[in-house]
mmCIF file of the N, C-alpha and C atoms, coordinates in Angstrom:
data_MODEL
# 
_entry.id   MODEL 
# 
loop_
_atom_site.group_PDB 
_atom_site.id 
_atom_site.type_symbol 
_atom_site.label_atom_id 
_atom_site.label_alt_id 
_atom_site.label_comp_id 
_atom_site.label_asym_id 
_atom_site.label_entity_id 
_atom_site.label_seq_id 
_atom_site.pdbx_PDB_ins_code 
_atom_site.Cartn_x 
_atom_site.Cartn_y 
_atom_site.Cartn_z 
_atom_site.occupancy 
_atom_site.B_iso_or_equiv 
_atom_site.pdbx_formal_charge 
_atom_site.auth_seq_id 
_atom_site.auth_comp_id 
_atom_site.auth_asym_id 
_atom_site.auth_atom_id 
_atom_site.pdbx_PDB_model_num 
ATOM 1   N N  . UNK A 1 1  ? 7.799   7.088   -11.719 1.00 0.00 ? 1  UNK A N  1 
ATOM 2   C CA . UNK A 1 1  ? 7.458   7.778   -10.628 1.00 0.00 ? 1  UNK A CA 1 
ATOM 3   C C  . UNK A 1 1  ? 6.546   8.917   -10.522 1.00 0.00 ? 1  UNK A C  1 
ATOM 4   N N  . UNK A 1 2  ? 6.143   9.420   -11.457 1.00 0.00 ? 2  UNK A N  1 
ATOM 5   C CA . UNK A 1 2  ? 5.165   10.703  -11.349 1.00 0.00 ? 2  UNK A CA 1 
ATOM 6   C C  . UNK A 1 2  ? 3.639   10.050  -11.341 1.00 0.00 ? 2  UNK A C  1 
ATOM 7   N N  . UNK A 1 3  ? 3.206   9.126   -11.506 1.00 0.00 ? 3  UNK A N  1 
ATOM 8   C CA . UNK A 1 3  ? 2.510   8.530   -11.005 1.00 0.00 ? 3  UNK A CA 1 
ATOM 9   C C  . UNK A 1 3  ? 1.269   8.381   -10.411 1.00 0.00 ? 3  UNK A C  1 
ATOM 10  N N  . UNK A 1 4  ? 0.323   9.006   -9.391  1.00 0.00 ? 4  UNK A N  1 
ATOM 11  C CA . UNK A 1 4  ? -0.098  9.141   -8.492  1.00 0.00 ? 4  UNK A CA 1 
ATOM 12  C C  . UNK A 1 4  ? -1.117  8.292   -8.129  1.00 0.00 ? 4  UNK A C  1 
ATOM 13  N N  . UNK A 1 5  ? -0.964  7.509   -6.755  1.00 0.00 ? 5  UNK A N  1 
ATOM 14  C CA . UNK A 1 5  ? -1.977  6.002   -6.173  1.00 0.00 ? 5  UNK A CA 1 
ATOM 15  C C  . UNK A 1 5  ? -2.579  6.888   -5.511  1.00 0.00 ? 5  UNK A C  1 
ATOM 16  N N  . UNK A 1 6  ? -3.313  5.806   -4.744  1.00 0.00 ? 6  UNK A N  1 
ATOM 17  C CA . UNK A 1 6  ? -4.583  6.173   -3.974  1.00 0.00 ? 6  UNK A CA 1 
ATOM 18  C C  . UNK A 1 6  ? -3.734  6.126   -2.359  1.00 0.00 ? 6  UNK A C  1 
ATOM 19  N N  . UNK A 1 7  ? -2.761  5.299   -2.209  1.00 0.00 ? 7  UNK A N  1 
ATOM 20  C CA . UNK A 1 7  ? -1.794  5.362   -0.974  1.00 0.00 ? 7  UNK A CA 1 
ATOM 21  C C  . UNK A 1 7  ? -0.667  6.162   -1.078  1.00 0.00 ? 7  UNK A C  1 
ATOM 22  N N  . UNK A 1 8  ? -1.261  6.962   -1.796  1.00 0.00 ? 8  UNK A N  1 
ATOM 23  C CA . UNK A 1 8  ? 0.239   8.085   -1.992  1.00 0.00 ? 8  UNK A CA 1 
ATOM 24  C C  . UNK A 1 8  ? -0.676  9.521   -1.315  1.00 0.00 ? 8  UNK A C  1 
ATOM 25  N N  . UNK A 1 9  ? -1.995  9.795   -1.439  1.00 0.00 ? 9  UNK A N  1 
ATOM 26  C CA . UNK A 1 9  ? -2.926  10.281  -0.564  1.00 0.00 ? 9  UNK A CA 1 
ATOM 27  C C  . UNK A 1 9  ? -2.345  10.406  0.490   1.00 0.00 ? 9  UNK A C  1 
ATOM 28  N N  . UNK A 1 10 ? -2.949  11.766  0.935   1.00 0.00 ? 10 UNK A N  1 
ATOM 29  C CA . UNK A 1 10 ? -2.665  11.747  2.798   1.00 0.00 ? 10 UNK A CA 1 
ATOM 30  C C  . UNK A 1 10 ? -3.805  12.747  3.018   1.00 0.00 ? 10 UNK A C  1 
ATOM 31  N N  . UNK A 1 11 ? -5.116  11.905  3.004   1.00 0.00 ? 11 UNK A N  1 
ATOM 32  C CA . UNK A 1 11 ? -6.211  13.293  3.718   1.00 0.00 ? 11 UNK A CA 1 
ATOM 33  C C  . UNK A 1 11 ? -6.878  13.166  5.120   1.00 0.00 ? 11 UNK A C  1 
ATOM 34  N N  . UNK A 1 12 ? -6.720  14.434  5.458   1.00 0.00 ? 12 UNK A N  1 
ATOM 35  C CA . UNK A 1 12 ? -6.873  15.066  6.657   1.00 0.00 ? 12 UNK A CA 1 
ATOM 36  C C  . UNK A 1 12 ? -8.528  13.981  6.987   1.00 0.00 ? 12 UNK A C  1 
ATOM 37  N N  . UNK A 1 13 ? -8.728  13.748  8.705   1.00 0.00 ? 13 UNK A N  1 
ATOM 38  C CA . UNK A 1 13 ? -9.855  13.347  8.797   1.00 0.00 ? 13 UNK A CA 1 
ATOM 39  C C  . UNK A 1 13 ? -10.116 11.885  7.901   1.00 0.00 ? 13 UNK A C  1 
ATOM 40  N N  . UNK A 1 14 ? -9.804  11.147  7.134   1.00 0.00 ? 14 UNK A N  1 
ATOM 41  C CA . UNK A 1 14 ? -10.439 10.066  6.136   1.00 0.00 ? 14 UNK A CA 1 
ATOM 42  C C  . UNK A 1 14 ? -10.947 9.043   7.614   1.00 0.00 ? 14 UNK A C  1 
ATOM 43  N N  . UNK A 1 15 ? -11.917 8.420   7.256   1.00 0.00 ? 15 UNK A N  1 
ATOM 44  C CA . UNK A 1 15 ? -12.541 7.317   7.723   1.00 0.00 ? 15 UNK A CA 1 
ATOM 45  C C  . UNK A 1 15 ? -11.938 6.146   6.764   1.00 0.00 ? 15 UNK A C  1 
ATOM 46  N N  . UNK A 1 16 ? -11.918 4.820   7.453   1.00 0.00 ? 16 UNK A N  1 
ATOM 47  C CA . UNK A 1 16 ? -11.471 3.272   7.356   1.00 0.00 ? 16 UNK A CA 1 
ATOM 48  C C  . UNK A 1 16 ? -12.184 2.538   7.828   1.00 0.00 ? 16 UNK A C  1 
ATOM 49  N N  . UNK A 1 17 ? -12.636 1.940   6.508   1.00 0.00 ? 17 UNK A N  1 
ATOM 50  C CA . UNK A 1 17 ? -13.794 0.719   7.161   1.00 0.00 ? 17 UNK A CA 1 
ATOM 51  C C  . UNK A 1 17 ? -13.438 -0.763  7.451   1.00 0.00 ? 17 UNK A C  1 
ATOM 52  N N  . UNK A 1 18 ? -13.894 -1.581  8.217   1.00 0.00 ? 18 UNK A N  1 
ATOM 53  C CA . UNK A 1 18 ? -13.601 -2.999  8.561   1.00 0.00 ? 18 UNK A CA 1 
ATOM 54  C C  . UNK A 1 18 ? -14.655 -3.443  8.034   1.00 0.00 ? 18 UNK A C  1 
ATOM 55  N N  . UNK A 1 19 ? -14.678 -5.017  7.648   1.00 0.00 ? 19 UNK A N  1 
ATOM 56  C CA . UNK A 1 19 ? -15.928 -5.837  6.880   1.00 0.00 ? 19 UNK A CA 1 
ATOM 57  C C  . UNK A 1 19 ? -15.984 -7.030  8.183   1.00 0.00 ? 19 UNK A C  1 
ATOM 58  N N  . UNK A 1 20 ? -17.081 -6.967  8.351   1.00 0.00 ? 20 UNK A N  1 
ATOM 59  C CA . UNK A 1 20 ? -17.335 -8.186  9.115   1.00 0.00 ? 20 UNK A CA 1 
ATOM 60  C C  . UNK A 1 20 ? -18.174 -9.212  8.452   1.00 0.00 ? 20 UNK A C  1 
ATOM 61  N N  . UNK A 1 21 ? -17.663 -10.298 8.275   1.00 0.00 ? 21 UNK A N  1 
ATOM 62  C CA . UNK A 1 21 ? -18.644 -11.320 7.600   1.00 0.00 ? 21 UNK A CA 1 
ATOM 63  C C  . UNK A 1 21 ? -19.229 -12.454 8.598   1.00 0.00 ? 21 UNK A C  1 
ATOM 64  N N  . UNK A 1 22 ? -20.224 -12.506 8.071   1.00 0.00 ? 22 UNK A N  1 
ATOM 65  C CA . UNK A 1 22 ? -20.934 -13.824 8.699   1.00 0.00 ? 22 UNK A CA 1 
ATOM 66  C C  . UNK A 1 22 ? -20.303 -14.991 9.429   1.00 0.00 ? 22 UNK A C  1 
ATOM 67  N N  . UNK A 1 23 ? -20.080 -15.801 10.768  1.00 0.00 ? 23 UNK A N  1 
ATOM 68  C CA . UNK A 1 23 ? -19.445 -17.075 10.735  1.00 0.00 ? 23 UNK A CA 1 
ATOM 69  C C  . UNK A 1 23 ? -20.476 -17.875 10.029  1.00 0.00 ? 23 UNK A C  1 
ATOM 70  N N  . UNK A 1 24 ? -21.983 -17.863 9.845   1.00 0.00 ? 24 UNK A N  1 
ATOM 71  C CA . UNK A 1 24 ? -22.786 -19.183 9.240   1.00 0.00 ? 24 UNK A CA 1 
ATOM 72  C C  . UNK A 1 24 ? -23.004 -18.518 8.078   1.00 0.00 ? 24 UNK A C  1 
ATOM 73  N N  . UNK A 1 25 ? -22.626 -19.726 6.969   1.00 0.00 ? 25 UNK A N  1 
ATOM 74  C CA . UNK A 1 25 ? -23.279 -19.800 5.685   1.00 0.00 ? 25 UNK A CA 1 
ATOM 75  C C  . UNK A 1 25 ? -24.119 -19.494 5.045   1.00 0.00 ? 25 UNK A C  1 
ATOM 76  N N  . UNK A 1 26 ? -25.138 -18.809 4.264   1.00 0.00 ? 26 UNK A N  1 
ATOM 77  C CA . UNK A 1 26 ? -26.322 -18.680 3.803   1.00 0.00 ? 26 UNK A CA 1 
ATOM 78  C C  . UNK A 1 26 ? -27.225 -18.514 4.696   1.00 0.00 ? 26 UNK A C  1 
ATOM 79  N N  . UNK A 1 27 ? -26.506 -17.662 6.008   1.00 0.00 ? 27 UNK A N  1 
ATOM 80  C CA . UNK A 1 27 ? -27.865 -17.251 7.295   1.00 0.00 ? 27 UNK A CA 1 
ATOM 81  C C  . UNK A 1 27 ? -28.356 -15.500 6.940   1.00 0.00 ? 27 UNK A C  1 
ATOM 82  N N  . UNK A 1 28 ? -29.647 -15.551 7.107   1.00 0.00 ? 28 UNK A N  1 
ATOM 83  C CA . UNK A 1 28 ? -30.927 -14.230 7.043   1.00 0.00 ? 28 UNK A CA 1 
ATOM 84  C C  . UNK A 1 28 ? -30.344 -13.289 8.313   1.00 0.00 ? 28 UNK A C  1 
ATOM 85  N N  . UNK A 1 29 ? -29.559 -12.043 7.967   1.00 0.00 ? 29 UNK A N  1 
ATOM 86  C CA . UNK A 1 29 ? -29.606 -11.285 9.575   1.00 0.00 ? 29 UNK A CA 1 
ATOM 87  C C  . UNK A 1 29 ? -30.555 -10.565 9.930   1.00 0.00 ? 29 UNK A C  1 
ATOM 88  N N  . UNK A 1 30 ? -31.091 -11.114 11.012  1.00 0.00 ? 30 UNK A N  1 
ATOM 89  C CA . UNK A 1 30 ? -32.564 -10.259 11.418  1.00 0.00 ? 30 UNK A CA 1 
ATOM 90  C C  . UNK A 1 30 ? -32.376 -9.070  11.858  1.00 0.00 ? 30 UNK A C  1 
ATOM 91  N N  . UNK A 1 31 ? -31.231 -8.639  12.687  1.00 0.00 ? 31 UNK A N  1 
ATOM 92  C CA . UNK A 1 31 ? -30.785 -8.221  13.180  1.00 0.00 ? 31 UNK A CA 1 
ATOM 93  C C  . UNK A 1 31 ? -29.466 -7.403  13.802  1.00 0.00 ? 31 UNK A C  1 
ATOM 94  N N  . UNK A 1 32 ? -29.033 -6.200  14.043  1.00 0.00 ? 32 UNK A N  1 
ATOM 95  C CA . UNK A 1 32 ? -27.451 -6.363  14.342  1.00 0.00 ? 32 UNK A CA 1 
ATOM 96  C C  . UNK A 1 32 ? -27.554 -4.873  15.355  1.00 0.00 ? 32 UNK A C  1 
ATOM 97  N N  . UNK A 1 33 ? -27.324 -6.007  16.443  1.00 0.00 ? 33 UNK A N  1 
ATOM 98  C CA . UNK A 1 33 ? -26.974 -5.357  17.861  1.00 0.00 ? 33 UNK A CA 1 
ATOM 99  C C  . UNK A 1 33 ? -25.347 -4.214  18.149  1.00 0.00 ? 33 UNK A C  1 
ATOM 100 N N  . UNK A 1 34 ? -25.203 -2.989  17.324  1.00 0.00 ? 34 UNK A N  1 
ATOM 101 C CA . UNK A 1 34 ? -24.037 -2.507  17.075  1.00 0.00 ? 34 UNK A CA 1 
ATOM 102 C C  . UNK A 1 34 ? -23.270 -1.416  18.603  1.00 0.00 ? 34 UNK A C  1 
ATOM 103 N N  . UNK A 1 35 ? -24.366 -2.122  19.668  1.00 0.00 ? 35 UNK A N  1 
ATOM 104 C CA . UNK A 1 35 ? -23.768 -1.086  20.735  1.00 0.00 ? 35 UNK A CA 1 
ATOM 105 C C  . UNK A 1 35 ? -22.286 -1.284  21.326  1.00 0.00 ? 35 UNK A C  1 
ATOM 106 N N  . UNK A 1 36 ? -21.536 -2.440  21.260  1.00 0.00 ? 36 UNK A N  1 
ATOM 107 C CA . UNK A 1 36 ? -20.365 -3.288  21.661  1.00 0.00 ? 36 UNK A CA 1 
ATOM 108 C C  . UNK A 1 36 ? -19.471 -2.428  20.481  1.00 0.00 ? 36 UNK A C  1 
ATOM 109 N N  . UNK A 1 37 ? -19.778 -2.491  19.313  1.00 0.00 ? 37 UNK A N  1 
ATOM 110 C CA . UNK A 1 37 ? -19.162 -1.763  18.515  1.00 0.00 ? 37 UNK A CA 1 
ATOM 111 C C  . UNK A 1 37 ? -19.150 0.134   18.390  1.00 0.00 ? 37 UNK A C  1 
ATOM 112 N N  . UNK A 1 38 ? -20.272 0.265   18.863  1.00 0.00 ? 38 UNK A N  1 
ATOM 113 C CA . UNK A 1 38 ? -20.270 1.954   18.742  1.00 0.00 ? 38 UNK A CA 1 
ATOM 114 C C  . UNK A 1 38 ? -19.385 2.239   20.200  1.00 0.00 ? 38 UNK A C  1 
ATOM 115 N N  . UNK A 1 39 ? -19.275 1.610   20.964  1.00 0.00 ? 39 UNK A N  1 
ATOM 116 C CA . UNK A 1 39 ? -18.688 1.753   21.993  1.00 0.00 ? 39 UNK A CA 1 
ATOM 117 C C  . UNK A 1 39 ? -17.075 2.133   21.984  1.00 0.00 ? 39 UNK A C  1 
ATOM 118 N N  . UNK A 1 40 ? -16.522 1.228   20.654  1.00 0.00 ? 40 UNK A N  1 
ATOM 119 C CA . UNK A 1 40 ? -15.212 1.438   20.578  1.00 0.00 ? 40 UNK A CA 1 
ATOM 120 C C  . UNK A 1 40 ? -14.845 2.460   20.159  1.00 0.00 ? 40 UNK A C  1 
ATOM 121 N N  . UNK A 1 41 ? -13.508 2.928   20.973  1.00 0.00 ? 41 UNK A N  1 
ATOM 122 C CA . UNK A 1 41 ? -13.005 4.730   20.069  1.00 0.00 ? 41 UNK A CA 1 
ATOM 123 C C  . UNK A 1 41 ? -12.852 4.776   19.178  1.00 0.00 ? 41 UNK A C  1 
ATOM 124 N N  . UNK A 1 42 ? -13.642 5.665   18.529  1.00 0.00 ? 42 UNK A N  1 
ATOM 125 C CA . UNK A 1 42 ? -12.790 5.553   16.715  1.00 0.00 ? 42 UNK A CA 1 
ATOM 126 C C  . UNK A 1 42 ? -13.895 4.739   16.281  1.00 0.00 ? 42 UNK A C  1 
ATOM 127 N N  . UNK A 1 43 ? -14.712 4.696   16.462  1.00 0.00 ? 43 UNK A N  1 
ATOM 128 C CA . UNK A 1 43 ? -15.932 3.658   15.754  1.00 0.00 ? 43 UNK A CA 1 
ATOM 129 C C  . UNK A 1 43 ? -17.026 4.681   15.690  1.00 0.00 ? 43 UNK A C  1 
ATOM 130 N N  . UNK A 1 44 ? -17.425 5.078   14.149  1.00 0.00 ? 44 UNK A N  1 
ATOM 131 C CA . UNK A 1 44 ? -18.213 6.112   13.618  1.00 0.00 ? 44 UNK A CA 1 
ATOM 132 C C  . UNK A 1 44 ? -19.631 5.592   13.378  1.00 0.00 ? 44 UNK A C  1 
ATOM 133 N N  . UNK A 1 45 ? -19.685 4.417   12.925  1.00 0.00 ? 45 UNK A N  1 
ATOM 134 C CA . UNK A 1 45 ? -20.908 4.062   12.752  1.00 0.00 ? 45 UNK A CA 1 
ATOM 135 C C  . UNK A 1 45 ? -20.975 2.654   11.884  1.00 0.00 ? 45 UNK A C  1 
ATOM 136 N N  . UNK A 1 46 ? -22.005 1.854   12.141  1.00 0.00 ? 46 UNK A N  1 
ATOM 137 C CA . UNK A 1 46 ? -21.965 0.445   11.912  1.00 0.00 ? 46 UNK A CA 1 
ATOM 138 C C  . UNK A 1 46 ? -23.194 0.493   10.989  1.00 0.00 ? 46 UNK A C  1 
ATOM 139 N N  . UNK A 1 47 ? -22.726 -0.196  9.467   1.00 0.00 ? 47 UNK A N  1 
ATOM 140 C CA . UNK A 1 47 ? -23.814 -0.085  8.341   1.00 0.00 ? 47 UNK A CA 1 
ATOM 141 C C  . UNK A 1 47 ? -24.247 -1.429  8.257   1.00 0.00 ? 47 UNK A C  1 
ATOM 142 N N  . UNK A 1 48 ? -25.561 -1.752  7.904   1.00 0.00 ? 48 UNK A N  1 
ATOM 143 C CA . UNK A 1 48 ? -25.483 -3.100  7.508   1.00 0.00 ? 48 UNK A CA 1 
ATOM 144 C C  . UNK A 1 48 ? -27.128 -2.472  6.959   1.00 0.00 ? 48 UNK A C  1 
ATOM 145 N N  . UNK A 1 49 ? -27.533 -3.481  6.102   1.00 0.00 ? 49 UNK A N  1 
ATOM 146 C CA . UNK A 1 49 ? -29.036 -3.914  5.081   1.00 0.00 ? 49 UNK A CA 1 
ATOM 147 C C  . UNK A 1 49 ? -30.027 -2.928  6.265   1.00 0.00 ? 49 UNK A C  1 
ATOM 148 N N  . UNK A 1 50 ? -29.918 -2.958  7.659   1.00 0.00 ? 50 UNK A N  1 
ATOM 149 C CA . UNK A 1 50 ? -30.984 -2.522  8.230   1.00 0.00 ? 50 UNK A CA 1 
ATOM 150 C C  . UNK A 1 50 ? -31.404 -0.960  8.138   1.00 0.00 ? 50 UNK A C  1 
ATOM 151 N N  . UNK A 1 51 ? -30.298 -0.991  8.417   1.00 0.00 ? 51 UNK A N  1 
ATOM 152 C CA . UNK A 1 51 ? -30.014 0.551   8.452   1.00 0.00 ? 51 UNK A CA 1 
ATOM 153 C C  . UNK A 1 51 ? -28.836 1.847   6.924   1.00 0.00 ? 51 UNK A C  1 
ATOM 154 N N  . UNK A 1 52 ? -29.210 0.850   6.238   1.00 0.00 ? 52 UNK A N  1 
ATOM 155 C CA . UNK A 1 52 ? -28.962 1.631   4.702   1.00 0.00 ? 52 UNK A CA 1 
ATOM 156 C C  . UNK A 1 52 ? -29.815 1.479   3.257   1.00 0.00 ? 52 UNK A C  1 
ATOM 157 N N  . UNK A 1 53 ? -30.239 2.545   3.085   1.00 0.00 ? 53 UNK A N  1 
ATOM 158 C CA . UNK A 1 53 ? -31.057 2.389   1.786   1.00 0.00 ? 53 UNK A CA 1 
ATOM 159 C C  . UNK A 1 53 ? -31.210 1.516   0.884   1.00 0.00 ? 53 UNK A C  1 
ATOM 160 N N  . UNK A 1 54 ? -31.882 1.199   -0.218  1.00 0.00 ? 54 UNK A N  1 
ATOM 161 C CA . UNK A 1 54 ? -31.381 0.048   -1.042  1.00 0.00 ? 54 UNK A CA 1 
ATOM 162 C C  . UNK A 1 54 ? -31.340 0.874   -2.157  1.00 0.00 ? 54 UNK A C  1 
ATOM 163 N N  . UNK A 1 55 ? -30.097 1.099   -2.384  1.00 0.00 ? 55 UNK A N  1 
ATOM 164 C CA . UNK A 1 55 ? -29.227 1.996   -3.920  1.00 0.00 ? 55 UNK A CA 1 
ATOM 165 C C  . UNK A 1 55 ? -29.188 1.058   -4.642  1.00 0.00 ? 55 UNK A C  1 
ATOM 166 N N  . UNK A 1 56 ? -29.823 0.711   -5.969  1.00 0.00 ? 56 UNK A N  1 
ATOM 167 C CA . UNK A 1 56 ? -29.262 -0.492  -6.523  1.00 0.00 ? 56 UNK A CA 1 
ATOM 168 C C  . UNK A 1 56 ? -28.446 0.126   -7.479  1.00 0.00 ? 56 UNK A C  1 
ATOM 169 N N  . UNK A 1 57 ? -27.528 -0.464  -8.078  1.00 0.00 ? 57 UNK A N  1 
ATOM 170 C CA . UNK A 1 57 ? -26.281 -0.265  -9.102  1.00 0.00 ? 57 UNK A CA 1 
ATOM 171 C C  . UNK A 1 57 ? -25.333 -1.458  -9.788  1.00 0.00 ? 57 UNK A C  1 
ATOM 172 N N  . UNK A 1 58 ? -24.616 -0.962  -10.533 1.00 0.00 ? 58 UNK A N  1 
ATOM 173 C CA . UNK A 1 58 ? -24.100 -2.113  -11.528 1.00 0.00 ? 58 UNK A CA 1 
ATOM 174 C C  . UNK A 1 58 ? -22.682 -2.050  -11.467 1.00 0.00 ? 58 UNK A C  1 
ATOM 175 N N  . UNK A 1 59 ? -21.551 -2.938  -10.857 1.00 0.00 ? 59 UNK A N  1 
ATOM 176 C CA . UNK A 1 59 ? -19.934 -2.546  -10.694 1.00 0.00 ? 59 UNK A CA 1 
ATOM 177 C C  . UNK A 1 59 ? -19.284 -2.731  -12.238 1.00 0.00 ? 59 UNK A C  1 
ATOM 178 N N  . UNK A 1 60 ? -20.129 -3.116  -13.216 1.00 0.00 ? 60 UNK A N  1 
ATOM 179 C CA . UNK A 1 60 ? -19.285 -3.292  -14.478 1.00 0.00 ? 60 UNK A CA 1 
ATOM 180 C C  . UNK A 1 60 ? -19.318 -1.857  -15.145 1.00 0.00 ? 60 UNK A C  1 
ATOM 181 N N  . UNK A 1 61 ? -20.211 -0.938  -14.536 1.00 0.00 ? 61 UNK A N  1 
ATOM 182 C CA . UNK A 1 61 ? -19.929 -0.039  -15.522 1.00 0.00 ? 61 UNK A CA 1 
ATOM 183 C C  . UNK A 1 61 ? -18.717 1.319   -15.290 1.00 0.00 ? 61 UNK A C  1 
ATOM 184 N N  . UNK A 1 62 ? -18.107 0.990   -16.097 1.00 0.00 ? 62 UNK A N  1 
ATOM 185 C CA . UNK A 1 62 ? -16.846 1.523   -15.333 1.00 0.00 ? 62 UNK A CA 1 
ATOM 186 C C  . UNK A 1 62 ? -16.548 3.356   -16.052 1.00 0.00 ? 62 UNK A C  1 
ATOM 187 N N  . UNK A 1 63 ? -17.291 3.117   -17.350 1.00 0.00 ? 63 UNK A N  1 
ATOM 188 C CA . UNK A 1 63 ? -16.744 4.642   -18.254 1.00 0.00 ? 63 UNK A CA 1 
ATOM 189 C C  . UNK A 1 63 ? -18.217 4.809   -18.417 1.00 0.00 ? 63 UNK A C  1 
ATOM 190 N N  . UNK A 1 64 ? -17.959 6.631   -18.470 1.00 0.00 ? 64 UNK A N  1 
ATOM 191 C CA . UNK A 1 64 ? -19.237 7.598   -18.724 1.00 0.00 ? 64 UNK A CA 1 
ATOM 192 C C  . UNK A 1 64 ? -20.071 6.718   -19.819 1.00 0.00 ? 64 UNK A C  1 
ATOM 193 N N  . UNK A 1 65 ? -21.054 6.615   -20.357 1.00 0.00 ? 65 UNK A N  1 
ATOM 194 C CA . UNK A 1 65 ? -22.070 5.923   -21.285 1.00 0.00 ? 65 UNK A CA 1 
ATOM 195 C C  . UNK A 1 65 ? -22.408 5.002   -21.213 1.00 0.00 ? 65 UNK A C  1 
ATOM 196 N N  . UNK A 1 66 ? -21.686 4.208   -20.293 1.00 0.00 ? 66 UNK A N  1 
ATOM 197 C CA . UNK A 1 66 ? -22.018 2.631   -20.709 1.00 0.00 ? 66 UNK A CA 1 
ATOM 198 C C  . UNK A 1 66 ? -23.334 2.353   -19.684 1.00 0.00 ? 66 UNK A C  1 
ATOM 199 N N  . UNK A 1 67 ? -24.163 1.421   -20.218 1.00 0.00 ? 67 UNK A N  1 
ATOM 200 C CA . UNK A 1 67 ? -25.521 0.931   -19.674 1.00 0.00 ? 67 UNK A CA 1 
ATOM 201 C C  . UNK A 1 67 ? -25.750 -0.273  -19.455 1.00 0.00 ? 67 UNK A C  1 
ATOM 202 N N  . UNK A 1 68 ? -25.857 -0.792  -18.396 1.00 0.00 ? 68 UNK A N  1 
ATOM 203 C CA . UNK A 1 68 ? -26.281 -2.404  -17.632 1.00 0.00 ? 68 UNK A CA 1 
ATOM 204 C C  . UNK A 1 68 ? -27.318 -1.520  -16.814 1.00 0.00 ? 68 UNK A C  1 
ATOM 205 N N  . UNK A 1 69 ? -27.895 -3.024  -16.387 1.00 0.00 ? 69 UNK A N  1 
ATOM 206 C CA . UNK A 1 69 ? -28.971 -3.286  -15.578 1.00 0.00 ? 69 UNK A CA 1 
ATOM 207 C C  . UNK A 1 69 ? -27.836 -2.779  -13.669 1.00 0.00 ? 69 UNK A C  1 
ATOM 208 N N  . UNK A 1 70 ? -28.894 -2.202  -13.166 1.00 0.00 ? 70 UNK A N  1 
ATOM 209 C CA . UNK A 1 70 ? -28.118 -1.649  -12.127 1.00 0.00 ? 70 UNK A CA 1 
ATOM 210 C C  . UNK A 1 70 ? -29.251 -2.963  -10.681 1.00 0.00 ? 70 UNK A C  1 
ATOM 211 N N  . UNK A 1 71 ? -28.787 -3.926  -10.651 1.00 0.00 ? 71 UNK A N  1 
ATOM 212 C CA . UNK A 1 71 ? -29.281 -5.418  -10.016 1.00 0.00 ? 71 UNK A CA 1 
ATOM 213 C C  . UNK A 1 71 ? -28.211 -5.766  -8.720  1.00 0.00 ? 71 UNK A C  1 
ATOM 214 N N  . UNK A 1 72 ? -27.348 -4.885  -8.555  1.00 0.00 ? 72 UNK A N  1 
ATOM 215 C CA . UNK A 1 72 ? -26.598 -4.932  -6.970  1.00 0.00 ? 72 UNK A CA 1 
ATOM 216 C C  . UNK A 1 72 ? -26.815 -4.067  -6.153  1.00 0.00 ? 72 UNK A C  1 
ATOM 217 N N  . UNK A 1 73 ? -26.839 -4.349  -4.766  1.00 0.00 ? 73 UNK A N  1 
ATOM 218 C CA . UNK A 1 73 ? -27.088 -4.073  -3.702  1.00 0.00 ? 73 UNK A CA 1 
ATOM 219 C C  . UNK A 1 73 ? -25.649 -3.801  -2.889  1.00 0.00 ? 73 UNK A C  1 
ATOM 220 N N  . UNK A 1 74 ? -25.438 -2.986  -1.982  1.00 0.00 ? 74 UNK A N  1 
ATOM 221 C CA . UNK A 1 74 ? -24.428 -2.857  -0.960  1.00 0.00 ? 74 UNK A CA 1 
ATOM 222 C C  . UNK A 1 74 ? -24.403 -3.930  -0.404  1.00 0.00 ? 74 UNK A C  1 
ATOM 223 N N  . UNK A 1 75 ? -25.994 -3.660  0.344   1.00 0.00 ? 75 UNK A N  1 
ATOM 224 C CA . UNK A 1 75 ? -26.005 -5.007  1.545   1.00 0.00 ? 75 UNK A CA 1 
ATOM 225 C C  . UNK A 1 75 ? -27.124 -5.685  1.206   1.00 0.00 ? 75 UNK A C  1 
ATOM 226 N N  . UNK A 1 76 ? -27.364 -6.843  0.050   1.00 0.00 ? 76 UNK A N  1 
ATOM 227 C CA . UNK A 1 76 ? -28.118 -7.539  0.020   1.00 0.00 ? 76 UNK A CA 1 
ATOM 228 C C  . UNK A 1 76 ? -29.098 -8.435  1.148   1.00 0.00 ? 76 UNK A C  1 
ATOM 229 N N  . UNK A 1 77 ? -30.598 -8.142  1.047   1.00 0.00 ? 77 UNK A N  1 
ATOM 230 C CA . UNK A 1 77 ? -30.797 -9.069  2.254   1.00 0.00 ? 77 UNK A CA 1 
ATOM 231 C C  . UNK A 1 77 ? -30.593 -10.769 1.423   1.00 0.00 ? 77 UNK A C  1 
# 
């Protein structure tokens, strides 16, 4: 029991994100119309490839030193 998770947390203010995925397969988004969504209460802001940098980075590297190729994207186009 001494323990401590990430749902054992209680901070003031935190934001919660939802994932929306694609209904078609291997489709290009040209586009993403987020006013239907900014509309809702509690809806801070809608990220997608258009509107976020391209940070590239690597999820295997998990401890201080270690070195891979940093070849992922958040939001891949």
């Amino acid at each position: 029991g001494a323990l401590r998770f990430t749902a054992d947390l209680d901070i003031e203010n935190l934001l919660h994100g939802a994932l929306v995925l694609s209904t078609r397969a291997h489709a290009r988004v040209a586009r993403v119309d987020t006013t239907a969504a900014l509309a809702v209460e509690g809806v801070h802001e809608v990220f997608w490839h258009g509107n976020t940098p391209a940070h590239f980075y690597n999820s295997s590297i998990w401890f201080s030193g270690q070195k891979a190729l940093a070849d992922e994207q958040m939001f891949p186009q």
